[in-house]
N, C-alpha and C positions, 0 to 999 in steps of 0.2 A: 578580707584579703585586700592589701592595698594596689591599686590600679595605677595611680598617677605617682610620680615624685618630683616634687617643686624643687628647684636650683638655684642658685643665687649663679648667673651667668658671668666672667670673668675673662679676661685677656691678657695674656701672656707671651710676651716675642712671639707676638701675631697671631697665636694659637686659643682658643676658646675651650675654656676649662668649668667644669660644673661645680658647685659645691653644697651640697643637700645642706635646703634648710635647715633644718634641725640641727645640725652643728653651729649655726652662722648668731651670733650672738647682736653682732653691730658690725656696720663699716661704715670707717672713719676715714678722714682724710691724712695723710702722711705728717706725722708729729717728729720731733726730733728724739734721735733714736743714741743710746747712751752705749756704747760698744763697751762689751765684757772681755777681760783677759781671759785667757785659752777655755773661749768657749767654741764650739763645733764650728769650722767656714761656712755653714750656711747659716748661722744665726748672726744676724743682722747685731742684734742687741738688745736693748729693751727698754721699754717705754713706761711710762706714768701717767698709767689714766682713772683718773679718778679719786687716786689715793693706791690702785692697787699696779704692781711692776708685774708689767707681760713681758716674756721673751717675744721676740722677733723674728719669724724665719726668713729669709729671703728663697722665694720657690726660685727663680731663675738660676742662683747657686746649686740648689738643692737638685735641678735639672737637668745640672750643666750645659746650660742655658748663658747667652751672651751677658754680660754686666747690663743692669739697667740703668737708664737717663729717669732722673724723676722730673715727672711732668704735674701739672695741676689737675689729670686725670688720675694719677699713681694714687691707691688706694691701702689701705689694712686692714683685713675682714677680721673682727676678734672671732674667735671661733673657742667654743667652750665644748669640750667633750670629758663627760666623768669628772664635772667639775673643777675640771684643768682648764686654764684661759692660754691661748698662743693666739698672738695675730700672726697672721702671712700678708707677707705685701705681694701685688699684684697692678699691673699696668693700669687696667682701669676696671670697673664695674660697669655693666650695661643695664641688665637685668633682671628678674626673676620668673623664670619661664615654670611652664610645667609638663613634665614627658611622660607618656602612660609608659610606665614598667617594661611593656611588651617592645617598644621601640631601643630599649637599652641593650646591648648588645655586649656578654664579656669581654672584658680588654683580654686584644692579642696577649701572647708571652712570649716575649722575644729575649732567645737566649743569650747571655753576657751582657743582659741590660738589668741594672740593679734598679733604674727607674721604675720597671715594671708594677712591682709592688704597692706604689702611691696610687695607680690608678684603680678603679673597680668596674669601670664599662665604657661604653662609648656609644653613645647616642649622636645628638646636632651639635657634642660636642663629646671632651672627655674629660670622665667624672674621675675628681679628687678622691683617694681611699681615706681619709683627715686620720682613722685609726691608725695607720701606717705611716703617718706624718708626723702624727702624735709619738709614734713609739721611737720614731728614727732619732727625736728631740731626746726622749727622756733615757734611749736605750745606749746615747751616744758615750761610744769610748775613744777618747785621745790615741790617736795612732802612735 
């Protein structure tokens, strides 16, 4: 039974956000990001790394959250889940901390907030749902 779960620690219009290791592939520093016609407002666009093109979410969008300033702390965590690659950008990265289990606490559900869903608990901060991330990118329809 697992005890601890390690985070890649994250900052967000101010706000401290978690992201379980095991999804966190790499993070890179902010590369130039190639905007796609009528793709979702929170996709940023997408980038070339490597050889292979990652969508780009922009979480701030996605949060309804203020427009962000990029700084030379602004980061891109690629994040691989089920073999699907998304970066999200993010203000900066801090750390990789580790929380025993027991300290995580369900995220609130706060009604008429569609936000809700991206979250999965709250600890010394609050943790990213990436599944729920992942689905909002691939499950998105053009209003």
């Amino acid at each position: 039974m697992e005890t601890d779960i390690q985070l890649v620690a994250c900052n967000l219009a101010n706000e401290e956000y978690g992201v379980d290791i095991k999804y966190v592939q790499e993070i890179i520093r902010l590369l130039d990001i190639t905007r796609v016609p009528h793709a979702p407002h929170f996709i940023e666009g997408v980038i070339n790394l490597r050889g292979m093109v990652i969508p780009v979410l922009d979480l701030r969008t996605l949060f309804n959250k203020s427009p962000r300033s990029n700084t030379e702390a602004t980061r891109i965590i690629i994040i691989n889940a089920e073999e699907v690659l998304l970066g999200i950008i993010v203000d900066s990265v801090s750390e990789v901390i580790t929380l025993p289990k027991s300290q995580i606490e369900p995220a609130p559900t706060v009604s008429n907030n569609q936000n809700s869903a991206y979250f999965t608990g709250v600890g010394k901060l609050i943790l990213l749902n990436i599944e729920e991330i992942l689905n909002a990118v691939t499950n998105y329809r053009n209003p």
